[in-house]
C-alpha positions in Angstrom: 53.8 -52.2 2.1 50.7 -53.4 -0.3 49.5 -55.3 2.4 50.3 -53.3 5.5 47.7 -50.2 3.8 45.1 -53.0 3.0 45.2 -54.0 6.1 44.8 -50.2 7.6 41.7 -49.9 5.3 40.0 -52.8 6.5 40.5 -51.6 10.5 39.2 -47.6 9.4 36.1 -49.6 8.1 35.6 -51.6 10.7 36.0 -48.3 13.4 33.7 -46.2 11.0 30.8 -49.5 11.3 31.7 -49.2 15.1 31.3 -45.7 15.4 28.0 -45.6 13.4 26.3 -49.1 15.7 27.3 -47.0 18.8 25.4 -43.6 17.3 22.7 -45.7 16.0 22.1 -47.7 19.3 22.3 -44.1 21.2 19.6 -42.2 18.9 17.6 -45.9 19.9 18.0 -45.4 23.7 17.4 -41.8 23.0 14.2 -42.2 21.2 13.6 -44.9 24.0 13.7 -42.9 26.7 11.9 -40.1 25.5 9.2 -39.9 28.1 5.9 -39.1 27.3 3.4 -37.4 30.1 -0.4 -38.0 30.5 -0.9 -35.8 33.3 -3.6 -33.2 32.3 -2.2 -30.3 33.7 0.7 -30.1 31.3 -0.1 -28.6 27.8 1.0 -27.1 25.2 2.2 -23.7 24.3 1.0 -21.8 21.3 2.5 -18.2 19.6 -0.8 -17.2 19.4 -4.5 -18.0 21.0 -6.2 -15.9 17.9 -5.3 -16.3 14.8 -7.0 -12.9 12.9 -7.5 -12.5 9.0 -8.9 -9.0 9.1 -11.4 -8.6 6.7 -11.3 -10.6 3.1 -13.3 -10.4 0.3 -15.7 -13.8 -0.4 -13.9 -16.6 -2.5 -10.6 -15.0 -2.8 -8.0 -16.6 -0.7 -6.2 -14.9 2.3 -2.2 -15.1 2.6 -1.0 -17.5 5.0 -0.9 -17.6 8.5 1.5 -19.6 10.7 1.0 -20.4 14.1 4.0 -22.0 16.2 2.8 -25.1 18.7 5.9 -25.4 21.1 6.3 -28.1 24.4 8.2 -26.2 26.9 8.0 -28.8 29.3 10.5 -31.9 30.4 8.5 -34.7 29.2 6.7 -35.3 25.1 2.9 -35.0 24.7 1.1 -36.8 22.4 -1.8 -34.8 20.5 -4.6 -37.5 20.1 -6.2 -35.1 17.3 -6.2 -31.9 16.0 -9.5 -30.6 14.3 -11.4 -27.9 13.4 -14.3 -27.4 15.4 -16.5 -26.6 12.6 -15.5 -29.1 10.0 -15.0 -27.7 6.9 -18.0 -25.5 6.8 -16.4 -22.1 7.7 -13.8 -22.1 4.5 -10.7 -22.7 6.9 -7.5 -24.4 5.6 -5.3 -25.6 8.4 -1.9 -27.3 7.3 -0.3 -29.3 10.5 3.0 -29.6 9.6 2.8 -30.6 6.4 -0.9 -32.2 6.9 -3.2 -30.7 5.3 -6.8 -31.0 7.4 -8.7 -32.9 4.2 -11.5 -35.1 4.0 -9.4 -37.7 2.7 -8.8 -37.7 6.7 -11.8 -36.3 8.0 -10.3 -33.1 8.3 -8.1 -33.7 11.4 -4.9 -34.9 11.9 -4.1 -37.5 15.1 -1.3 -39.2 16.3 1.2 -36.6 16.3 4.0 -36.3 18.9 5.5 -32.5 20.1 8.9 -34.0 22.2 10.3 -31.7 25.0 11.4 -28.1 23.9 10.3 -29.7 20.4 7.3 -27.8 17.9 5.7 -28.0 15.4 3.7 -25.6 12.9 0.5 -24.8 11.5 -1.2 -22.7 8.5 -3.7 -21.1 8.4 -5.8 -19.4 5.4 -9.0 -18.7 4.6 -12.0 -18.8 1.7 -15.1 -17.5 2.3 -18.1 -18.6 0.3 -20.5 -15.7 -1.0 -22.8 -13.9 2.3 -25.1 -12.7 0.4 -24.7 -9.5 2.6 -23.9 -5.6 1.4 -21.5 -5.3 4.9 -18.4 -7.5 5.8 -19.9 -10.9 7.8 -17.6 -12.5 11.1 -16.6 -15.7 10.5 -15.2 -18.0 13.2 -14.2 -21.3 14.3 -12.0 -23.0 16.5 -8.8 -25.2 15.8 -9.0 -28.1 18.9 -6.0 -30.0 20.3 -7.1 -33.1 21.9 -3.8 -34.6 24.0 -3.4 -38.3 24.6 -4.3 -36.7 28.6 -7.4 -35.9 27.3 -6.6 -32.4 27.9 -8.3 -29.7 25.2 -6.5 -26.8 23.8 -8.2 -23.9 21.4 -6.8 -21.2 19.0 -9.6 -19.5 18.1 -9.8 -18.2 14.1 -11.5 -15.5 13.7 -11.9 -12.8 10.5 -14.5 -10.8 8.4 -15.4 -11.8 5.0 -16.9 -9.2 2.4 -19.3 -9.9 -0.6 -17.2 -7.7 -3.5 -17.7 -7.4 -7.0 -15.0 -9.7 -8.7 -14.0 -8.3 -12.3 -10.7 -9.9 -14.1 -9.2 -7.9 -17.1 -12.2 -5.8 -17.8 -12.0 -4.1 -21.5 -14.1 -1.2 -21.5 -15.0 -1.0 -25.6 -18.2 1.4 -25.0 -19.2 4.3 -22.9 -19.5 2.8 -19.0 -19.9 3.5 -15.9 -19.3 1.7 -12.9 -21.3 2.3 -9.4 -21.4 0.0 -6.8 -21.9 -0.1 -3.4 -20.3 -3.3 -3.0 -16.4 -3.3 -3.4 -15.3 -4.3 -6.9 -12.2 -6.1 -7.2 -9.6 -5.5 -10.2 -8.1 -9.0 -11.4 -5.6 -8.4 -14.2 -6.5 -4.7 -14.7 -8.7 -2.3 -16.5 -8.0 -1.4 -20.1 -9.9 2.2 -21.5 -9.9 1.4 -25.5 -9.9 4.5 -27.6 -13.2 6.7 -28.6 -14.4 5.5 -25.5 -15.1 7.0 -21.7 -15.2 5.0 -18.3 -16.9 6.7 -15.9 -16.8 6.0 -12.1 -19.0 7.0 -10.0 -19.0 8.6 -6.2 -19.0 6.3 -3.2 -17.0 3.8 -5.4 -14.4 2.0 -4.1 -12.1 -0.2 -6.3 -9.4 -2.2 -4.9 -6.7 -3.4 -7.4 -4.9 -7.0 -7.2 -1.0 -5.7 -7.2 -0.3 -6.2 -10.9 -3.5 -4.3 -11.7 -4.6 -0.6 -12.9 -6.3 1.5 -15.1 -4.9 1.9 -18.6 -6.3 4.7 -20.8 -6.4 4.8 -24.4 -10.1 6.6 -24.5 -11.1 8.8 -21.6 -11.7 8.5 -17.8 -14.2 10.0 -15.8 -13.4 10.0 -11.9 -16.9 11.8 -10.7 -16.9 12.0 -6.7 -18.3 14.4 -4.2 -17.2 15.9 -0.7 -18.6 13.1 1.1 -18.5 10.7 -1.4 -14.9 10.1 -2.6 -14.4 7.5 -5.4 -11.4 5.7 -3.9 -8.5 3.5 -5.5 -6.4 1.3 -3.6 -4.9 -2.1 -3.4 -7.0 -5.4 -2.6 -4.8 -6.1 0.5 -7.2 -5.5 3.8 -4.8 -7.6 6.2 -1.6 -6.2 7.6 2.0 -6.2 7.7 2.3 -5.6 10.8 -0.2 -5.0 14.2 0.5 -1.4 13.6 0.5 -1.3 9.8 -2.1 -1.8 7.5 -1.1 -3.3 4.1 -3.3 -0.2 2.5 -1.1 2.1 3.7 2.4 0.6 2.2 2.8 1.3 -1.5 3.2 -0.5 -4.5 0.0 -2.1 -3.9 -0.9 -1.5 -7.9 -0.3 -0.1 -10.8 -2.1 3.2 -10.9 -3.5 5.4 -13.7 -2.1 5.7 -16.9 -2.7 7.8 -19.7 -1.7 7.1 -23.2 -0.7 9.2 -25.9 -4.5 8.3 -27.7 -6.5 9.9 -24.0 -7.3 13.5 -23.9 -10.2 15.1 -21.9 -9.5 13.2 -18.6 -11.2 14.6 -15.6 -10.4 13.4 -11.5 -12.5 15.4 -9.2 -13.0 13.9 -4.9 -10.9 10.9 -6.1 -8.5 9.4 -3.5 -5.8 7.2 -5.3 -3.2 5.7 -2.6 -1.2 3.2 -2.2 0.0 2.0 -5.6 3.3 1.9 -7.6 2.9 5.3 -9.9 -0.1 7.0 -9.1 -1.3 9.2 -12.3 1.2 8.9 -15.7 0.3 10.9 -19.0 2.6 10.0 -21.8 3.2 12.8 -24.3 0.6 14.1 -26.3 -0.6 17.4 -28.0 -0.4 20.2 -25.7 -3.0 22.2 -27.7 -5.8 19.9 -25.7 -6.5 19.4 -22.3 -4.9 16.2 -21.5 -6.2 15.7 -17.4 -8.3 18.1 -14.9 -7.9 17.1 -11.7 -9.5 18.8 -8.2 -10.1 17.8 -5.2 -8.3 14.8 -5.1 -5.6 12.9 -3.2 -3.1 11.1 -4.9 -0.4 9.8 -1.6 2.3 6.3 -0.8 3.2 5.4 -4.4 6.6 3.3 -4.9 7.2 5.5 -8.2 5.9 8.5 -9.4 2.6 10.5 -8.0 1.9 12.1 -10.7 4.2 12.1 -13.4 3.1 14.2 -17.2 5.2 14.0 -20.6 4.8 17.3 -22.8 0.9 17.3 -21.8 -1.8 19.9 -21.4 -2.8 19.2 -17.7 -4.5 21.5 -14.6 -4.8 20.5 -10.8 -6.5 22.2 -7.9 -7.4 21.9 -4.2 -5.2 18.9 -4.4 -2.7 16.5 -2.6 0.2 14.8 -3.5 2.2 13.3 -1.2 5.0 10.9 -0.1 6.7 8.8 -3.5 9.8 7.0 -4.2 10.4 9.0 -7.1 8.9 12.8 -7.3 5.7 13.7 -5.9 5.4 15.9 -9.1 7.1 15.4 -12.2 6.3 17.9 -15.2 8.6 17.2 -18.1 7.4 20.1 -20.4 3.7 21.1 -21.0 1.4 23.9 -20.5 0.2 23.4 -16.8 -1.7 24.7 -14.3 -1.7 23.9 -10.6 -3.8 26.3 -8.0 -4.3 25.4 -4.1 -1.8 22.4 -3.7 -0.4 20.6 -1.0 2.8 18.6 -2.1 4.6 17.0 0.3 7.6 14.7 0.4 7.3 12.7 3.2 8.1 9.6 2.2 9.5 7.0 4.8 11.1 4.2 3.4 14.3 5.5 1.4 16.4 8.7 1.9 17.0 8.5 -1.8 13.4 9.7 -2.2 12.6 11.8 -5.0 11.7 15.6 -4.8 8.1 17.4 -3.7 8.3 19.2 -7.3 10.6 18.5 -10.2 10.0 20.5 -13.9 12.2 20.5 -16.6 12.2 21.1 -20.2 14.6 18.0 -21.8 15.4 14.4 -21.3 18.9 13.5 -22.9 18.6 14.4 -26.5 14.9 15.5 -26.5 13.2 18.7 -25.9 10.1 18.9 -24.2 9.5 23.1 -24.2 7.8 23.9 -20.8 5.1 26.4 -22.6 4.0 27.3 -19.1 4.1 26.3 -15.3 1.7 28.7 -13.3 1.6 27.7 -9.7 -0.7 29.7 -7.3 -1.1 29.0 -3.5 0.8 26.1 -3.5 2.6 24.7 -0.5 5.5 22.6 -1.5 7.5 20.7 1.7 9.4 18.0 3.1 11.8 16.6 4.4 14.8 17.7 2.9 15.8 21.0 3.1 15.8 21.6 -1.1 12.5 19.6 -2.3 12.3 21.5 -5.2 14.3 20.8 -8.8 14.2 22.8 -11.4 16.3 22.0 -14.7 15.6 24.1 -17.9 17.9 23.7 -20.7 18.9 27.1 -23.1 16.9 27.8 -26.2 13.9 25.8 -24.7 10.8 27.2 -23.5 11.2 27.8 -20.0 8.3 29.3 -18.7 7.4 28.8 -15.3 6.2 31.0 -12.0 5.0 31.0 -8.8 2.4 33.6 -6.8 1.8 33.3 -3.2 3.7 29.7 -2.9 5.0 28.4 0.3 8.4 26.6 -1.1 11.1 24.5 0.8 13.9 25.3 -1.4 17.0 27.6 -0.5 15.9 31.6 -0.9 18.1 32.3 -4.5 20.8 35.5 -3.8 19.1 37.1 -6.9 15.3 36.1 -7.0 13.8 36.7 -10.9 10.0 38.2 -9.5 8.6 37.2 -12.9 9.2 33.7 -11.9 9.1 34.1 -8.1 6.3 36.6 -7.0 5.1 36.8 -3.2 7.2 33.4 -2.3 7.8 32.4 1.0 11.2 30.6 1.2 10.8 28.2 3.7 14.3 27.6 5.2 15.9 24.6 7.6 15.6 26.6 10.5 12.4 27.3 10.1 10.8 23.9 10.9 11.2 21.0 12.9 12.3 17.8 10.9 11.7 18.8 7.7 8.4 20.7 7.0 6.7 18.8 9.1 5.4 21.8 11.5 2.8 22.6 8.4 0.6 19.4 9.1 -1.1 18.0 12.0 0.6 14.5 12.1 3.5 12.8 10.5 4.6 9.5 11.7 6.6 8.0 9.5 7.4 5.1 11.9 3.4 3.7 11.3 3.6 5.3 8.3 0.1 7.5 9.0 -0.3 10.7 7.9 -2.2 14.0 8.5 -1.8 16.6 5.9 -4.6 19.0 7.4 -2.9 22.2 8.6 -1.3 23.0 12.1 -2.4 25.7 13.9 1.1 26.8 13.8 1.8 26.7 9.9 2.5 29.7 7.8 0.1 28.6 5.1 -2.4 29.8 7.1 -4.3 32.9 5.7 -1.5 33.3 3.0 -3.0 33.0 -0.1 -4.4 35.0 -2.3 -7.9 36.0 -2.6 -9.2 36.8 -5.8 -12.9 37.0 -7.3 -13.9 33.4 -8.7 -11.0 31.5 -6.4 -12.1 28.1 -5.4 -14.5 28.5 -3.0 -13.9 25.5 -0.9 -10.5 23.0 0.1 -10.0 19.4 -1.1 -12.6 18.4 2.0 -15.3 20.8 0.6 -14.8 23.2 3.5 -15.9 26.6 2.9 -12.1 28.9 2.0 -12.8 32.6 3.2 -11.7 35.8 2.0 -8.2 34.7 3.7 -7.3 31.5 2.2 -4.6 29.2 3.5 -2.0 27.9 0.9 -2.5 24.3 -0.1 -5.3 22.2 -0.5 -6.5 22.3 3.0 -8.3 25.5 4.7 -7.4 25.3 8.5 -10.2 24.0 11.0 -10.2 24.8 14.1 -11.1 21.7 16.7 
């Protein structure tokens, strides 16, 4: 029996070694018969002709594009070299499958073979040097595919590259401003140390790398105008998609935040977009003004829009719109918020916060709310309750609102010192959501238009009295019948 299963061992090896001589020689006459096509009229097939890097800022490195090269024809081609037209003079990087286009090799790559219904892949990304010019620059080139036909391909490269104002982990540790008319990008964030102010100044626009914000221990200054809006966004200019700009999906940054140390922060024409939580003020003394903010946008953020601890804080003429978590988050405080728009619209989770959400404890810890006051504000959605209001027992509790627009079921008993000239706005009185109010929302390209329709019930709704703001978050002139919001209707 010993013998008989050494003798069965030896014949499965030898029929393994004959199975594997027969694949071998078949890859062989494969490979062999593989033919390869010098006629000129075949070529091949790329998944794009252009690659675009929208616009980047000089010396910072674009994300990676990839562009498929695919033979869709019966026969191989050999590519005799492919090279950029330019050399390496226009700050292109092109990676052919796993080449990289160097000097080491004079920055092509040759000798490469695409089989039939075979591809391969190239990357693309780009690094501008420094223009020397205050407006973005075109920069071009040209990747060429010579075949062994002698046939030549192009996919043209194309983007804009823009002279900014690099900073990385800027410590402001004396009064400073910052004015520009270049972009400034944010490396590693900006930290505000205490006893001091940043100021920024209108017509600045700061874009934020994604783990990157403003951190407040002193005092902050946002100073724009009607026409010159101090924006904050991320430092992403290229897209996600054809139809989505990166600068409109959130969680681009980090935001504002406001420490315990920062009182006497003022926001006025400042749009904020984009980022993970848009404005936070951690707890602090009531007693003193912890943020004034008008005329300002904060809108998209993956977290909070604003979000206030037990602080001292007043908005006006103002929108917030569209967050992961609540639009508006008061935990306690003595607030103040006139002329609003707050709107929870945001597209990418139904377990989206609320527009509004006040309350006077967390867990254990009280946080009396000393006073809401909310006058012509419009507060929508989506959902048909957007509105949360939790106040525990023996807590300050005070809170009203006076000529409000509110998507939140109409109470059986309303309290009219809390409620005063509401309008309830109920499910059946707008199309998806409270959407009806505004002049475009499309959350499918995620682009949105919080300017009043000519058929919202904001309009000429609020209430007119001597020393009112005088004009909307746009610096349109309000007349002696304002609309609710932050937005007076305009007529086209």
């Amino acid at each position: 029996m010993y013998a008989l299963g050494e003798s069965m061992k030896r014949i499965q090896i030898k029929f393994i070694l004959v199975i594997l001589a027969v694949a071998t020689l078949w890859t062989a006459c494969s490979d062999s018969d593989e033919i390869f096509t010098v006629d000129p009229a075949v070529r091949l097939e790329f998944s794009t002709d252009t690659v675009k890097l929208d616009t980047t800022f000089s010396t910072v490195t674009t994300p990676t594009k990839t562009v498929w090269v695919r033979n869709r024809g019966g026969k191989g081609l050999r590519i005799a070299s492919i090279r950029l037209e330019s050399g390496n003079q226009t700050g292109f990087a092109v990676n052919v499958d796993g080449i990289p286009l160097k000097q080491e090799n004079g920055f092509q790559a040759s000798g490469l073979e695409v089989r039939r219904n075979d591809s391969l892949q190239v990357f693309v990304k780009l690094t501008t040097p420094r223009n020397n010019f205050a407006t973005p620059q075109r920069v071009k080139d040209n990747l060429v595919f010579t075949l062994e036909s002698g046939a030549v391909q192009k996919i043209n490269l194309d983007a804009w590259s823009w002279d900014a104002e690099l900073i990385d982990n800027l410590v402001v540790k004396r009064d400073t401003m910052i004015s520009s008319g270049k972009p400034i990008v944010i490396r590693g964030g900006i930290k505000v140390d205490s006893a001091v102010r940043l100021t920024i100044a209108s017509n600045t626009t700061i874009y934020f790398a994604n783990n990157a914000g403003i951190d407040v221990y002193g005092s902050l200054r946002i100073i724009g105008t009607a026409d010159g809006n101090v924006i904050l966004r991320g430092n992403r200019l290229d897209r996600m998609f054809s139809y989505l700009p990166y600068d409109r999906v959130s969680g681009q940054w980090r935001g504002i935040r406001f420490r315990p140390s920062s009182y006497d922060n003022y926001i006025i024409y400042a749009d904020i977009h984009s980022a993970y939580d848009g404005v936070v003020c951690d707890s602090s003394d009531v007693s003193r003004m912890k943020l004034e903010m008008n005329y300002s946008t904060i809108h998209n953020c993956q977290g909070y829009g604003l979000r206030a601890t037990n602080c001292a804080v007043s908005v006006s003429n103002s929108q917030i719109t569209n967050t992961l978590a609540d639009c508006v988050y008061f935990l306690g405080g003595d607030v103040a918020m006139v002329h609003c728009t707050i709107a929870q619209f945001y597209p990418f989770d139904s377990r989206r916060g609320v527009a509004l959400r006040l309350c006077n404890s967390n867990g254990e810890v009280d946080y009396p709310l000393v006073r809401f006051q909310g006058d012509n504000l419009l507060v929508t959605g989506l959902a048909n309750d957007v509105i949360d209001i939790k106040t525990k027992d023996g807590v300050a509790a005070g809170y009203r609102f006076f000529r409000c627009i509110l998507r939140t079921p109409r109470p059986e008993t309303i309290d009219y010192s809390k409620m005063n000239y509401v309008w309830w706005e109920e499910p059946t009185d707008t199309v998806r959501g409270g959407a009806k109010n505004f002049r475009n929302i499309d959350g499918a390209k995620q682009f949105y238009d919080f300017r009043l329709d000519s058929v919202s019930t904001a309009i000429d709704s609020a209430y007119f009295w001597s020393g009112f703001s005088e004009t909307d978050r746009l610096g349109h002139t309000r007349d002696n019948k304002p609309d609710v919001g932050c937005f007076e209707y305009i007529k086209n």
